[in-house]
Each structure stands twice: as structure tokens, then as C-alpha cells.
MARLUMBA-117186 format. One line per field, with one value per residue (C-alpha): residue number from 1; residue in one letter; x, y, z. Coordinates in Angstrom, 3 decimals, padded with zeros to 6 digits. Layout:
i: NUM; ...;
aa: A; ...;
c1: X; ...;
c2: Y; ...;
c3: Z; ...;
***
This chain:
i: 1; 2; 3; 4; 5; 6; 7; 8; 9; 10; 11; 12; 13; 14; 15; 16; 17; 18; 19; 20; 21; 22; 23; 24; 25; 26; 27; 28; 29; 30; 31; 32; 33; 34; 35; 36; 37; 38; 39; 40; 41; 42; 43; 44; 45; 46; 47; 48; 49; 50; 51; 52; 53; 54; 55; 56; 57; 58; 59; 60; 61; 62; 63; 64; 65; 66; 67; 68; 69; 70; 71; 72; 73; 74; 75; 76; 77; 78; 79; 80; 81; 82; 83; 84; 85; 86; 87; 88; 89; 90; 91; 92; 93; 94; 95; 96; 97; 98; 99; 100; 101; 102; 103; 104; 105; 106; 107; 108; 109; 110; 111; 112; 113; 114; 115; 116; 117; 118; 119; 120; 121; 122; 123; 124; 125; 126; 127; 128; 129; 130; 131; 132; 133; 134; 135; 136; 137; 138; 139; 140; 141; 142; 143; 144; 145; 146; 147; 148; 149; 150; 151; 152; 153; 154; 155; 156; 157; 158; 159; 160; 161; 162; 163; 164; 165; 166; 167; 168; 169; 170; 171; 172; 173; 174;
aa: X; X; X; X; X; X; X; X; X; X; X; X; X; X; X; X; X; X; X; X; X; X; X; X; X; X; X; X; X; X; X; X; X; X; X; X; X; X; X; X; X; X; X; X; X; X; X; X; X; X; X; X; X; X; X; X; X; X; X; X; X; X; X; X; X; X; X; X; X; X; X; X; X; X; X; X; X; X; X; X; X; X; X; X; X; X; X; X; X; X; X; X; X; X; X; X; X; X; X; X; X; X; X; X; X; X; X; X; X; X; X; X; X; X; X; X; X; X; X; X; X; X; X; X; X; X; X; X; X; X; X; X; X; X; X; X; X; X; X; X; X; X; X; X; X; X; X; X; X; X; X; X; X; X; X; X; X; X; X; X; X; X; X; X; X; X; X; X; X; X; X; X; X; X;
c1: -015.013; -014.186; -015.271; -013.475; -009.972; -011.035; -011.614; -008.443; -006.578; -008.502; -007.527; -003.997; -003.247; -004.502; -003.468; -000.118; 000.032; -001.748; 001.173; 003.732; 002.405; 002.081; -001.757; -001.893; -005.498; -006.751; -006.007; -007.193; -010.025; -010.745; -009.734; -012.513; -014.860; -013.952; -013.893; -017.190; -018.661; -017.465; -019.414; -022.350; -022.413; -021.496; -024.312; -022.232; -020.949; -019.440; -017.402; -016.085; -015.251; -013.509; -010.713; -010.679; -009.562; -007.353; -005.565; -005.192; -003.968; -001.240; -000.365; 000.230; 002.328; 004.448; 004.698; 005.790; 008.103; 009.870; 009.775; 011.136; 013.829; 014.478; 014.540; 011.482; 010.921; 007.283; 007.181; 004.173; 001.225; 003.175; 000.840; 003.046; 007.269; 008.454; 004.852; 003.402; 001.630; -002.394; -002.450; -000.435; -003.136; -005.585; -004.025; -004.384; -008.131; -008.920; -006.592; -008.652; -011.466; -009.801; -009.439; -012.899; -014.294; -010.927; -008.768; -011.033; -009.877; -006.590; -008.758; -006.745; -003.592; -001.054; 001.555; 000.071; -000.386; 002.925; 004.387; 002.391; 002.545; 006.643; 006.591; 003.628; 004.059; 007.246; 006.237; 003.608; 006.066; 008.661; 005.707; 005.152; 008.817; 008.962; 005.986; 007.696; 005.659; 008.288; 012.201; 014.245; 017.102; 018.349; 017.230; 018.126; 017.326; 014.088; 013.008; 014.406; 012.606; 009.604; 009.654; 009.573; 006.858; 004.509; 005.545; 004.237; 001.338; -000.666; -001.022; -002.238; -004.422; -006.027; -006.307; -008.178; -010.771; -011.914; -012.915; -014.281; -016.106; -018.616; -019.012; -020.438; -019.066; -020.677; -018.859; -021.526; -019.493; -017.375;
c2: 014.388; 012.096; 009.354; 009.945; 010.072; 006.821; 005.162; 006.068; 005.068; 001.663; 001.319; 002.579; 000.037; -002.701; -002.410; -001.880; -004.845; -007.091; -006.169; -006.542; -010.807; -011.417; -011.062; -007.839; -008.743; -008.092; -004.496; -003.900; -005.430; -002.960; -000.056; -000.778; -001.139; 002.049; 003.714; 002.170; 003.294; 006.945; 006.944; 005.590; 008.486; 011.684; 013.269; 013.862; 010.576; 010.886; 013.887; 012.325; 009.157; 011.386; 011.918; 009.499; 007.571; 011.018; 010.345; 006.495; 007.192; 009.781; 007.270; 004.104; 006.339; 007.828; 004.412; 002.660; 005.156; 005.097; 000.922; 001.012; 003.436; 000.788; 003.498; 001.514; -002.561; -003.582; -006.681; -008.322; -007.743; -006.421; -007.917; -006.289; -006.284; -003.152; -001.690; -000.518; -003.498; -003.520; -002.606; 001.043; 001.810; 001.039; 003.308; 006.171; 005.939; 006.081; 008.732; 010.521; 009.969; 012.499; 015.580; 016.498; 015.722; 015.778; 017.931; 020.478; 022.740; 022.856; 023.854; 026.538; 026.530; 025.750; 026.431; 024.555; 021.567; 021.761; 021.731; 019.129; 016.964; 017.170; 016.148; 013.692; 011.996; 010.555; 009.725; 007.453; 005.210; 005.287; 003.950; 001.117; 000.475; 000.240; -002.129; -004.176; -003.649; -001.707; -001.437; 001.922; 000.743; 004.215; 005.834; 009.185; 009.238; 007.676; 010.102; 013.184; 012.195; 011.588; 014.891; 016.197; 014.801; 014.739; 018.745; 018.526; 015.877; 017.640; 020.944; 019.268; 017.113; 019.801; 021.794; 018.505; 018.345; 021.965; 020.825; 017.588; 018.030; 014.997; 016.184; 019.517; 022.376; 019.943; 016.917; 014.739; 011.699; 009.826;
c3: 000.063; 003.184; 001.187; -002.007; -000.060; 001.775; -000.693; -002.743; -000.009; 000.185; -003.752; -003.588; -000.969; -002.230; -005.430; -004.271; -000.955; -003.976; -006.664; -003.764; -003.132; -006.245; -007.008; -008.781; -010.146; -006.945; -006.026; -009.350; -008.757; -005.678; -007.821; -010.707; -008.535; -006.481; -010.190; -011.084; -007.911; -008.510; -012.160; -010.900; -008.714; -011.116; -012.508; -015.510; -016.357; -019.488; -018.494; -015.677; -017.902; -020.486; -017.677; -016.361; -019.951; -020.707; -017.211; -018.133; -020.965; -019.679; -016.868; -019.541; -021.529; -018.521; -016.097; -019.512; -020.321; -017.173; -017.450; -020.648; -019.762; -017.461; -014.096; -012.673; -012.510; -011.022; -009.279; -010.800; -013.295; -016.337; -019.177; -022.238; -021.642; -021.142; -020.930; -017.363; -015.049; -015.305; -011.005; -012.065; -015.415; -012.518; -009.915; -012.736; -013.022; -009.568; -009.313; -011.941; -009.520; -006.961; -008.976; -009.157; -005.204; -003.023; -005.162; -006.016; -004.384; -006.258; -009.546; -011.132; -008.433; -011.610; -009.140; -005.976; -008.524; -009.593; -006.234; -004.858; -007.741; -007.467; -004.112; -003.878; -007.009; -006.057; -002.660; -003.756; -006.148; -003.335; -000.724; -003.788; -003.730; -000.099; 000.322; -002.432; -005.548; -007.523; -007.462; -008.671; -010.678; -010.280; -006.977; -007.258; -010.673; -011.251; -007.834; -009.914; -013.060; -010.844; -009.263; -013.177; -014.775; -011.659; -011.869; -015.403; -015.163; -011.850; -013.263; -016.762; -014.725; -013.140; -016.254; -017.596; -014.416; -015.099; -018.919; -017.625; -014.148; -014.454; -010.552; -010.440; -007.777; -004.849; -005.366; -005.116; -006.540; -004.394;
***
């Protein structure tokens, strides 16, 4: 478990200091190969790759959502106008890589999840914005809106690791 946080925090970091200079390829870099390290440890791979392509997918739609609605502006790596940067779609999969080994626990907590995800969620794109990979074009609004659908996406990513554990009740995966 150890391990799995670690190394989320390696990949959050540098995707985000990467996105913030201007070389957004390389945090995602790091991330892929922190995901690709995670499936060649599950010992159910292609449950664990299920969410983690459900939780990529939920993450494009929301990040370019709040792009298009023009709340959020990310400094560098947006491949598609008005469409979320590669670095965030790779911040979603190793996410994904959390919610069976380090978030475990919260399995079934609808309400923990919710309140965590609120809080959290936001925290995380207002750490981005303060290291200089994003910029709120609305503040108090985009945090609001945050605080919404993280409410919304934790619990439903939660509900999604209990119907795809590619981990197994150890964690062996990291």
C-alpha cells in the first residue's frame, strides 16, 4: 500500500511540475509507466484495466467539460482545443491505480467517498493551479463545481473498483 501512494505521488508531481515548464510529455511519461507497472503486478489484469479505461474515460469527459466551459485553462499539453491536456487523461489512470491497493479501504463508504472526494478533488486541481499547470478563470466557481462532481465521481469510482478488483483483498499490485 506504501508503495502505491508513493508512487502516485511520484506521478502526480511530475505530471503536474512537467505540465507547469512546459514538457507535459514527461510527467506522462512517469505516469504510464507507474500505470504499466501496477498491471504488470495485478493478478487480474484485465479487471484492473477495465477501470482503469472506465476512470479515463470519466476523467476526459469531466476535465474537458470543465475546459470547454471555459472554468479551467491548462498551461500546456492540450492535444484537441477545448478537450482536456494528455498529462490530466494520464493523472486519471494512475488515479485508477489507487482505488484498489490505497483506497481500499473506502470500498463501500458511499458517504466517506463522497466527502473525501468533495474536499480532495478540488485540492488536487488547486495544488496544479498553484504549481502553475492550470489557471481557474472563475475561482470560486470552478472550486464549487469541483467540490460537485468529485462528490459524484468518488463514490462512482468506488462503486466501479468493487466490480473491477484486478487486485484481490491483499493488494498485491502496486
Amino acid at each position: 500500500m506504501i508503495v502505491n501512494i508513493v508512487l502516485f505521488q511520484v506521478g502526480w508531481f511530475a505530471c503536474v511540475l512537467s505540465a507547469a515548464h512546459g514538457w507535459p510529455w514527461l510527467g506522462t511519461g512517469v505516469a504510464v509507466a507507474v500505470v504499466a507497472y501496477h498491471l504488470m503486478r495485478a493478478t487480474r489484469t484485465n479487471e484492473e484495466l477495465k477501470l482503469i479505461a472506465i476512470a479515463l474515460v470519466i476523467g476526459a469527459v469531466w476535465d474537458s467539460a470543465l475546459v470547454a466551459l471555459g472554468w479551467i485553462s491548462y498551461t500546456s499539453g492540450t492535444l484537441v482545443a477545448g478537450a482536456a491536456p494528455q498529462w490530466i487523461l494520464a493523472l486519471w489512470a494512475l488515479f485508477a491505480t489507487t482505488l484498489n491497493i490505497s483506497m481500499r479501504w473506502m470500498k463501500q463508504r458511499w458517504l466517506i467517498a463522497f466527502v473525501l472526494g468533495a474536499a480532495c478533488g478540488p485540492l488536487s486541481y488547486w495544488g496544479a493551479g498553484r504549481m502553475g499547470a492550470a489557471t481557474f478563470t472563475e475561482p470560486m466557481a470552478t472550486l464549487i463545481a469541483l467540490a460537485v462532481g468529485w462528490g459524484v465521481i468518488m463514490p462512482t469510482l468506488m462503486w466501479l473498483s468493487v466490480r473491477f478488483d484486478g487486485v484481490g483483498s491483499k493488494g498485491a499490485a502496486v
